[in-house]
BALOBA-1460 file (C-alpha; in Angstrom, 3 decimals):
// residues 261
<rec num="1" residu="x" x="-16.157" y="20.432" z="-31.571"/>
<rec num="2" residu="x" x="-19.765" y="18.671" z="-31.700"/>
<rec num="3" residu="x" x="-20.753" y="16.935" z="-29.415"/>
<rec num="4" residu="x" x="-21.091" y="13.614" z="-31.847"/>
<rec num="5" residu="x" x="-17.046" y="14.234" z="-32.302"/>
<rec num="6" residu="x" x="-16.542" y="14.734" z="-28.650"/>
<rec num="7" residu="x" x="-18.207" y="11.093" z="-28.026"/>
<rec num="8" residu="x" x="-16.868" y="9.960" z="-30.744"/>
<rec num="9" residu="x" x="-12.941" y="10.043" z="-28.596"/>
<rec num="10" residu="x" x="-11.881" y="6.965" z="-27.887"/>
<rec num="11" residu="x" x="-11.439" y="8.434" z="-23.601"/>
<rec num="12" residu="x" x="-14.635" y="9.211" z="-23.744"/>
<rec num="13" residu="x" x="-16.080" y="6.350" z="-24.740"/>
<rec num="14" residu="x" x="-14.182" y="4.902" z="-21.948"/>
<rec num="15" residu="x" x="-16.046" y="8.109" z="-19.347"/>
<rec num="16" residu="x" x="-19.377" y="6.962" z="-20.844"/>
<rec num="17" residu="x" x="-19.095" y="3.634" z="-19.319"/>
<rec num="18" residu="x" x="-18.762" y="5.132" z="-16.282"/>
<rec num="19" residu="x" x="-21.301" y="7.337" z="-16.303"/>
<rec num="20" residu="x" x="-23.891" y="5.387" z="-17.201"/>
<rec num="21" residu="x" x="-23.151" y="3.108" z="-14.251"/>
<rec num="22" residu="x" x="-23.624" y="5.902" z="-12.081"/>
<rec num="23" residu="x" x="-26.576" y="6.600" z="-13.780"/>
<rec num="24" residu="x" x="-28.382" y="3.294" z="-11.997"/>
<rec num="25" residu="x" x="-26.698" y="3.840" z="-8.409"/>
<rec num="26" residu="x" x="-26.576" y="7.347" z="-8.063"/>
<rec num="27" residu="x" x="-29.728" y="7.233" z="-5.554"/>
<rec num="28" residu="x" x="-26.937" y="5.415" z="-2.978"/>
<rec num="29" residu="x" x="-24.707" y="8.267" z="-2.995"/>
<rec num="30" residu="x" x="-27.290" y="11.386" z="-2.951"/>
<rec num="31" residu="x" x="-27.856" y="11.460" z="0.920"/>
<rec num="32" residu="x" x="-23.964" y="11.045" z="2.180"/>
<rec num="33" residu="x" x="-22.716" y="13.499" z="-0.177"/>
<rec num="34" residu="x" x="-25.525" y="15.948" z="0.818"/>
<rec num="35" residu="x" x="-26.043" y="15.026" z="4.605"/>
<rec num="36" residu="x" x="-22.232" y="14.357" z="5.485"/>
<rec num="37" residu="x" x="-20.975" y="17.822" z="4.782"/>
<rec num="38" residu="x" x="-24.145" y="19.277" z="6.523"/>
<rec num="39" residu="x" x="-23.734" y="17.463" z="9.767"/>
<rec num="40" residu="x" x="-20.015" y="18.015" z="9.931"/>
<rec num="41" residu="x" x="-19.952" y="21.831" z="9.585"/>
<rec num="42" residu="x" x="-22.931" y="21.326" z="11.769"/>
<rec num="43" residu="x" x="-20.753" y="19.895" z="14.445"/>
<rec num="44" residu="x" x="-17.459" y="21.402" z="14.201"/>
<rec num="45" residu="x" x="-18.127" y="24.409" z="12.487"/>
<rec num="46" residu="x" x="-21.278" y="25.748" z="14.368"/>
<rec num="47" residu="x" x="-20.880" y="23.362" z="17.615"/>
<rec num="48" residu="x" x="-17.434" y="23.678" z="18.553"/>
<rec num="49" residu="x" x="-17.123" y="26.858" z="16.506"/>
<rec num="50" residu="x" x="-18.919" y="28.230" z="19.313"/>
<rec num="51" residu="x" x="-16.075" y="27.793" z="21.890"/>
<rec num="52" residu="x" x="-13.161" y="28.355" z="19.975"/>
<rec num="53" residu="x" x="-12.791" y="32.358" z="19.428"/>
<rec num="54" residu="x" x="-10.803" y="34.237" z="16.819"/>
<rec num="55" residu="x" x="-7.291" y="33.998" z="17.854"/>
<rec num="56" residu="x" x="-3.940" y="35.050" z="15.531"/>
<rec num="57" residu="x" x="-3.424" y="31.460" z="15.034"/>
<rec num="58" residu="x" x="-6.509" y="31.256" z="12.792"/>
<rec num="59" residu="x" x="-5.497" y="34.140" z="11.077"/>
<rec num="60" residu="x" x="-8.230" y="35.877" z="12.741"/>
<rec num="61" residu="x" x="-11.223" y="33.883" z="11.281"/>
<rec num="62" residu="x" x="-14.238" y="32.134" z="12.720"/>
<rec num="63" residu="x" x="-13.607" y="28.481" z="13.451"/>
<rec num="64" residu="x" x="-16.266" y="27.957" z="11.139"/>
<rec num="65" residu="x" x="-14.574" y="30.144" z="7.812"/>
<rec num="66" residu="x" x="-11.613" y="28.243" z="9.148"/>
<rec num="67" residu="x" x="-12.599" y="24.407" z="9.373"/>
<rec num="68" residu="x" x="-15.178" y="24.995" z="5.957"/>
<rec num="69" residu="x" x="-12.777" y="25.482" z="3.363"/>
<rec num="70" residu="x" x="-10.339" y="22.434" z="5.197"/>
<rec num="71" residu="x" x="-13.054" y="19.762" z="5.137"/>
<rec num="72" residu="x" x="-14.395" y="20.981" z="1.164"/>
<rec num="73" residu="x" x="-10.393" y="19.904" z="0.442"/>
<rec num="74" residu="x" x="-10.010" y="17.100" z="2.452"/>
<rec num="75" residu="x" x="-13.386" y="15.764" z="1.030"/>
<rec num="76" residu="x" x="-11.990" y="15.949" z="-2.700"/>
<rec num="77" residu="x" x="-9.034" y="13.836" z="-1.309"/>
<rec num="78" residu="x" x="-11.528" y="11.207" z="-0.223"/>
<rec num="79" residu="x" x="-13.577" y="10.953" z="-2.823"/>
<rec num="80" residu="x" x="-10.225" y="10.557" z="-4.555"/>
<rec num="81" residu="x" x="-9.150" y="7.882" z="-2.706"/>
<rec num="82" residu="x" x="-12.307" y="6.456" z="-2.824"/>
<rec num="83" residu="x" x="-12.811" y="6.103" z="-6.253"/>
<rec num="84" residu="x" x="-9.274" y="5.134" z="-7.197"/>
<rec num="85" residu="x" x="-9.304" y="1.559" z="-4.964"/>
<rec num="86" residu="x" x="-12.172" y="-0.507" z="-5.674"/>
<rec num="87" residu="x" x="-12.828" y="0.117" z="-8.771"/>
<rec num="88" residu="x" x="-9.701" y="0.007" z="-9.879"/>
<rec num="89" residu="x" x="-8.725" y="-2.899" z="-8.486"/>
<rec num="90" residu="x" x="-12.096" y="-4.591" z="-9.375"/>
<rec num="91" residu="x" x="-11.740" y="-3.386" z="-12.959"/>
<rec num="92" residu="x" x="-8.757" y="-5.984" z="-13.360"/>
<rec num="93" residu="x" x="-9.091" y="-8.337" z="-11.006"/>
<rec num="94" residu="x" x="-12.712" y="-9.092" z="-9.907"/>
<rec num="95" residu="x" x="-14.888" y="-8.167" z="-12.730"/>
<rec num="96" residu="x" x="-12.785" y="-7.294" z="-15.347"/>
<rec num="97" residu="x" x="-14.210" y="-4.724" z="-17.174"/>
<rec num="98" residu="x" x="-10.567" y="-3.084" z="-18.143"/>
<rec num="99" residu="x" x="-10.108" y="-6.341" z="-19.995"/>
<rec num="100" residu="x" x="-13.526" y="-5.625" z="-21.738"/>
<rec num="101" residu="x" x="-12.571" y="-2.215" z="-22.745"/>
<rec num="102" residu="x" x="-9.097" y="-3.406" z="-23.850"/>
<rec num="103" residu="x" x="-10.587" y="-6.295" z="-26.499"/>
<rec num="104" residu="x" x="-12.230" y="-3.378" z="-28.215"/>
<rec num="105" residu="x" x="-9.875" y="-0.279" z="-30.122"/>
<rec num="106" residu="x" x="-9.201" y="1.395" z="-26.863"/>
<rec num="107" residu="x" x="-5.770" y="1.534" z="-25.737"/>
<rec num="108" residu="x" x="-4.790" y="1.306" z="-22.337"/>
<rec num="109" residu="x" x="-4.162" y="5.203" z="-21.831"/>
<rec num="110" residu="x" x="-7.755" y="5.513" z="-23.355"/>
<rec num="111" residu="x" x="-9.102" y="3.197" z="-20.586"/>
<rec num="112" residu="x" x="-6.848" y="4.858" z="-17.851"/>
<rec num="113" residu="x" x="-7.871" y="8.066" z="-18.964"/>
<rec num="114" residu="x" x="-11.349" y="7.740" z="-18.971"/>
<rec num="115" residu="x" x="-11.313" y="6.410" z="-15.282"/>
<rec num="116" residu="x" x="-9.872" y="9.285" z="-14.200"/>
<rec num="117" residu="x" x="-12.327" y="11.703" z="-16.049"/>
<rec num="118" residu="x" x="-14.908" y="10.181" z="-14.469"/>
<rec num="119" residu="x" x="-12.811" y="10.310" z="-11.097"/>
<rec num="120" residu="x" x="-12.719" y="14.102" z="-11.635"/>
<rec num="121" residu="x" x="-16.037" y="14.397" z="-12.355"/>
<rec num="122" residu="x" x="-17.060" y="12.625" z="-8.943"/>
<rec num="123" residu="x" x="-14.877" y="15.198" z="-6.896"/>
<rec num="124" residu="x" x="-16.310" y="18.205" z="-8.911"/>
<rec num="125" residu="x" x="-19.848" y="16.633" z="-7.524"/>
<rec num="126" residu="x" x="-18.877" y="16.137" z="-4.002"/>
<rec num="127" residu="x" x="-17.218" y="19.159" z="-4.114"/>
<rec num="128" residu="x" x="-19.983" y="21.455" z="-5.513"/>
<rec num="129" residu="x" x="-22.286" y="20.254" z="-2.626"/>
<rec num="130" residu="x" x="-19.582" y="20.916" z="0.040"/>
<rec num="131" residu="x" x="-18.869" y="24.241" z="-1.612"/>
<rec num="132" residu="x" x="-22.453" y="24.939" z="-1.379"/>
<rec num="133" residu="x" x="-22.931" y="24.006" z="1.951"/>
<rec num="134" residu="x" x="-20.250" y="25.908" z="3.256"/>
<rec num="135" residu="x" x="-21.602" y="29.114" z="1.498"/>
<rec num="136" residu="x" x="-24.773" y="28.289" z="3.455"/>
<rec num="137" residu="x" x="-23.474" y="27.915" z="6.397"/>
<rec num="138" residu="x" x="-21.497" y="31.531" z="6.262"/>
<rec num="139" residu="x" x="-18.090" y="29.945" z="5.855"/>
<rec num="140" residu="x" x="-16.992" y="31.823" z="2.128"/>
<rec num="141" residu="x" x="-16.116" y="35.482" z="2.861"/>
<rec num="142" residu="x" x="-14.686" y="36.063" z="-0.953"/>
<rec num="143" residu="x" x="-15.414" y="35.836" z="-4.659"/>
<rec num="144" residu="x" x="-12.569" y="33.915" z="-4.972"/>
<rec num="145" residu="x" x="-14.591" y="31.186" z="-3.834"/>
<rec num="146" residu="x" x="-15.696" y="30.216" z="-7.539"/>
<rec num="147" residu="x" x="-12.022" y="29.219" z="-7.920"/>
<rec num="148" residu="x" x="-11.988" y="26.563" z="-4.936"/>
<rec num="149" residu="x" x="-14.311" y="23.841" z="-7.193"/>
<rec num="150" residu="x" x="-11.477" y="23.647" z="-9.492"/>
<rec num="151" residu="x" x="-8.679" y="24.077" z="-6.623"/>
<rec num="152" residu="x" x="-10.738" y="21.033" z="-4.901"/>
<rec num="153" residu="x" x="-10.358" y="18.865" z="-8.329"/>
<rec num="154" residu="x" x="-6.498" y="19.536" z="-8.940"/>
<rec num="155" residu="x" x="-6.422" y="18.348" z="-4.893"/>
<rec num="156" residu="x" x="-8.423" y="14.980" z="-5.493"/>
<rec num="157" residu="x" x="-6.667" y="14.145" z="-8.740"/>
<rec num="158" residu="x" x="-3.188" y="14.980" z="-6.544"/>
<rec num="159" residu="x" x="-4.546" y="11.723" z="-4.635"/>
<rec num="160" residu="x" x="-6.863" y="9.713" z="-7.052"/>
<rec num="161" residu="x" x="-3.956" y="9.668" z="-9.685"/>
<rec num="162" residu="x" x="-1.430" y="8.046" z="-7.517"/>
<rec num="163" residu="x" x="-3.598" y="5.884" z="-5.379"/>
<rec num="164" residu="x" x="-5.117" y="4.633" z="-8.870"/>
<rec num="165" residu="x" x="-1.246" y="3.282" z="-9.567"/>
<rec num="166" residu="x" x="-1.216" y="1.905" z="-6.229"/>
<rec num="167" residu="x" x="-4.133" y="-0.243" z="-7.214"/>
<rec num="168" residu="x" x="-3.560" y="-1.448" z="-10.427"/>
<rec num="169" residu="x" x="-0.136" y="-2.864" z="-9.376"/>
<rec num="170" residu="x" x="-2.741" y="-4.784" z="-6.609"/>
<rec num="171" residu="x" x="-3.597" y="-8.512" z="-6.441"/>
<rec num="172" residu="x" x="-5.388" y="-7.850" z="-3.788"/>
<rec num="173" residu="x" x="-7.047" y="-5.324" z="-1.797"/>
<rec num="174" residu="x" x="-5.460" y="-6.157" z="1.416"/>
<rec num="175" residu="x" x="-3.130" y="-2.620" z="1.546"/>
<rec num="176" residu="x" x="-6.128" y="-1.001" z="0.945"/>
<rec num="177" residu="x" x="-6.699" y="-0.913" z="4.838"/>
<rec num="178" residu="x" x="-3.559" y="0.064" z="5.703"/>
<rec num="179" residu="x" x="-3.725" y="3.065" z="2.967"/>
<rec num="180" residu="x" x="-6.366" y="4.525" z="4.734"/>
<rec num="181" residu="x" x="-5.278" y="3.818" z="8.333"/>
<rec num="182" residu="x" x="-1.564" y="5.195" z="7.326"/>
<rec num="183" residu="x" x="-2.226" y="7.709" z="4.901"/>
<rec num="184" residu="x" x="-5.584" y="9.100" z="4.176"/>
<rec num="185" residu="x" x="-6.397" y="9.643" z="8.001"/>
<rec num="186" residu="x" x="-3.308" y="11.076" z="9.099"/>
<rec num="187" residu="x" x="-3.229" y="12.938" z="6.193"/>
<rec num="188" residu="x" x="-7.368" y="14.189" z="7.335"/>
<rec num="189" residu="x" x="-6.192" y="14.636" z="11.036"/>
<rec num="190" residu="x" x="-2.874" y="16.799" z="10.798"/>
<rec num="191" residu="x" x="-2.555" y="18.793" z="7.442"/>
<rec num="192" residu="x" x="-4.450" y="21.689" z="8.238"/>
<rec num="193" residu="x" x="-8.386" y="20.930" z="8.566"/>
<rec num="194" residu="x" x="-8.779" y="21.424" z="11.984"/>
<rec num="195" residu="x" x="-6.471" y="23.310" z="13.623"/>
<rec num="196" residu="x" x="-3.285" y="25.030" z="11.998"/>
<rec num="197" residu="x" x="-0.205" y="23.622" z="11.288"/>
<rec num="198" residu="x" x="1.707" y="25.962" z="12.994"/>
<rec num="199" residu="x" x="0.174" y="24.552" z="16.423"/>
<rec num="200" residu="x" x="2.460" y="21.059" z="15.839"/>
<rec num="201" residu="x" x="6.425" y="20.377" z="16.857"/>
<rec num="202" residu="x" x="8.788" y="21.597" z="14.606"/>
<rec num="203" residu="x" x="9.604" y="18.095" z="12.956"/>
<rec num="204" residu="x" x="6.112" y="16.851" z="12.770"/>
<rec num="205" residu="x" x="5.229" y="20.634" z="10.765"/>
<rec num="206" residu="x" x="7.329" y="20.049" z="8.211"/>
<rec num="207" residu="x" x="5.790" y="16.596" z="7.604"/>
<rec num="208" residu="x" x="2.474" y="18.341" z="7.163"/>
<rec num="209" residu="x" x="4.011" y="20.945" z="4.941"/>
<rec num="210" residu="x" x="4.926" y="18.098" z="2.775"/>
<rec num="211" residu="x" x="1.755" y="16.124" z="2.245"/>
<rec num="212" residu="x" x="-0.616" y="17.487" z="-0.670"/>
<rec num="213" residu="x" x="-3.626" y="17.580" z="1.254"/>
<rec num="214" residu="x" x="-1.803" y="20.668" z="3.200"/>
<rec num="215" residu="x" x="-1.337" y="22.138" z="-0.213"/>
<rec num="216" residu="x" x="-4.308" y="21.479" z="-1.139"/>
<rec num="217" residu="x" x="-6.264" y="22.969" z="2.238"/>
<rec num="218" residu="x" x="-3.924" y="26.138" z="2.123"/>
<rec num="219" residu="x" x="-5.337" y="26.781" z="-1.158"/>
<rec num="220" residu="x" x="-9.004" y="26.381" z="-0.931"/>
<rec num="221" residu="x" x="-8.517" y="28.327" z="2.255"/>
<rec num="222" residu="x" x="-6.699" y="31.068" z="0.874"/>
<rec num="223" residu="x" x="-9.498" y="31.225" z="-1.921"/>
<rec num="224" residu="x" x="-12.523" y="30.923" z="0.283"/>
<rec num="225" residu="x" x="-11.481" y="33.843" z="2.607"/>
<rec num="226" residu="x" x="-9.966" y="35.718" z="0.060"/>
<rec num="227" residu="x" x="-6.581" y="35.956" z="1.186"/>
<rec num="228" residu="x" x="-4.634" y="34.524" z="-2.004"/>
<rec num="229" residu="x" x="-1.157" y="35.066" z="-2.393"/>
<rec num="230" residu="x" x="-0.432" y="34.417" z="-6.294"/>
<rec num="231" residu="x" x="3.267" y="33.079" z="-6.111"/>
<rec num="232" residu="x" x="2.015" y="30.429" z="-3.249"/>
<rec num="233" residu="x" x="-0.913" y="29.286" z="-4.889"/>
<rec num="234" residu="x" x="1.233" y="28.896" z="-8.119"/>
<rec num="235" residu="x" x="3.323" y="26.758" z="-5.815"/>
<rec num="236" residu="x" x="0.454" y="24.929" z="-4.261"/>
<rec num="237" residu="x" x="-1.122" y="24.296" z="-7.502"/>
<rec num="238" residu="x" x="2.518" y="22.910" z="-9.166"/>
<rec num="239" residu="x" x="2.900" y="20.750" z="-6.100"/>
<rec num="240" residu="x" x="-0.400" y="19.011" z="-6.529"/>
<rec num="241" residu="x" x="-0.082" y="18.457" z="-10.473"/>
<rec num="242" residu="x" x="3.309" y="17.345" z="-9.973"/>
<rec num="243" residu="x" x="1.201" y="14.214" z="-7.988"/>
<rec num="244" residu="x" x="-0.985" y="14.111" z="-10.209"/>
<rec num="245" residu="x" x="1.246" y="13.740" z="-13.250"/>
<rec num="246" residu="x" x="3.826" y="11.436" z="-11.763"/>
<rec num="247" residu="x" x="0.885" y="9.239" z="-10.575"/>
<rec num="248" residu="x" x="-0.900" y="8.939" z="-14.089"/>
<rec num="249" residu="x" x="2.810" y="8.276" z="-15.748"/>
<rec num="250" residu="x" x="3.231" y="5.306" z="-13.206"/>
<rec num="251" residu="x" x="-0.496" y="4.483" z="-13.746"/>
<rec num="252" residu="x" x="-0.369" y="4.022" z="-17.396"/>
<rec num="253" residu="x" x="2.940" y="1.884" z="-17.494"/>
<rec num="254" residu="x" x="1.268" y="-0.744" z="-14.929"/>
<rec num="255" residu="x" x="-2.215" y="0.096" z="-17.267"/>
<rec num="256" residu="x" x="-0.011" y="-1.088" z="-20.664"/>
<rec num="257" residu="x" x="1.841" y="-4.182" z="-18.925"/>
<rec num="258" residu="x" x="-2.231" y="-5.665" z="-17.786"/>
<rec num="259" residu="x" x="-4.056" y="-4.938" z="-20.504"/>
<rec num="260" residu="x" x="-1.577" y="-5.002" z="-23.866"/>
<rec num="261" residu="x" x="-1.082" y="-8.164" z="-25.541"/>
């Protein structure tokens, strides 16, 4: 396939748009995607890291080969989340662009699609950098590292997917808040990134074990330090698409009610 043909796809004409937005802001994002993961692993993986020794609960890693490959996942789920509020919801409501799109011959799954192309390819960005710092920083003891980038983009599409539904069915963004007070941040704080889930109470573990962004840690984990177990991260990879896909199906009937006449 050329690449005229590629353009020429009706989704990405709808990922163009986006990118050439980013193209005139991407300046803005350059230093907190860069300095953010640098002063974290900075902080937790080489500051506390210092004080908190191998043990059996870490499965007898550094803090640092432990915490690295937690934040590179939970970073895809923010970027995620990120990307699939705002502009979503200002895409229908505020500035309308989805109603642009929609008065020329792209369909709604063609709009919805595109957005979450360009979603992806955000979290692949963020990602790479975080993946790269974390080599850096001596936190990848495996080959199987190359595999995390894409094990980081099934994770933020688990959330971006979803949250992306959430926000079309919006007026306003007023649960926006609340998503990230309720969700996102427990979700950062107790699935995994910085201390292991076996460490919680019995009920509150199987909470964790249910929340994506567990799956989605295990599995970068696993990959970064080489440890992969191919029936669990079948299941870990399954149990993030199966977000993903039941997200985009809700997405696209709330995408078809807006923006079909």
């Amino acid at each position: 396939m050329t690449a005229a043909t590629l353009h020429s796809l009706p989704a990405v004409r709808s990922y163009s748009y986006w990118v050439s937005q980013y193209r005139r802001t991407w300046r803005g994002s350059v230093v907190s995607t860069v300095v953010s993961p640098v002063l974290y692993l900075a902080a937790m993986g080489l500051g506390l890291g210092t004080i908190v020794h191998r043990s059996p609960a870490l499965g007898g890693l550094t803090y640092l080969q432990f915490i690295g490959p937690g934040l590179l996942a939970a970073t895809a789920m923010q970027v995620g989340a990120g990307e699939a509020t705002y502009p979503v919801l200002a895409s229908f409501k505020w500035l309308r662009l989805y109603h642009a799109m929609a008065a020329t011959p792209l369909l709604p799954v063609d709009i919805l699609v595109g957005h979450l192309l360009w979603m992806a390819t955000r979290i692949t960005m963020a990602s790479t950098v975080y993946l790269a710092v974390v080599a850096a920083f001596g936190g990848v003891a495996s080959p199987w590292a190359v595999l995390a980038l894409p094990a980081c983009i099934v994770t933020g599409l688990a959330f971006a997917a979803p949250i992306t539904a959430y926000a079309a069915s919006r007026e306003t963004d007023n649960g926006f808040a609340a998503l990230t007070r309720f969700v996102v941040v427990p979700m950062f704080l107790f699935s995994g990134v910085f201390f292991p889930v076996s460490q919680l109470p019995e009920a509150l573990r199987w909470v964790a074990y249910a929340t994506p962004l567990w799956h989605g840690v295990d599995l970068v984990r696993a990959l970064t330090t080489g440890d992969v177990r191919f029936a669990s991260a079948v299941g870990h990879v399954g149990y993030l698409s199966a977000f993903g896909i039941v997200g985009f199906v809700v997405a696209l009937r709330i995408y078809r009610r807006k923006l079909e006449v």
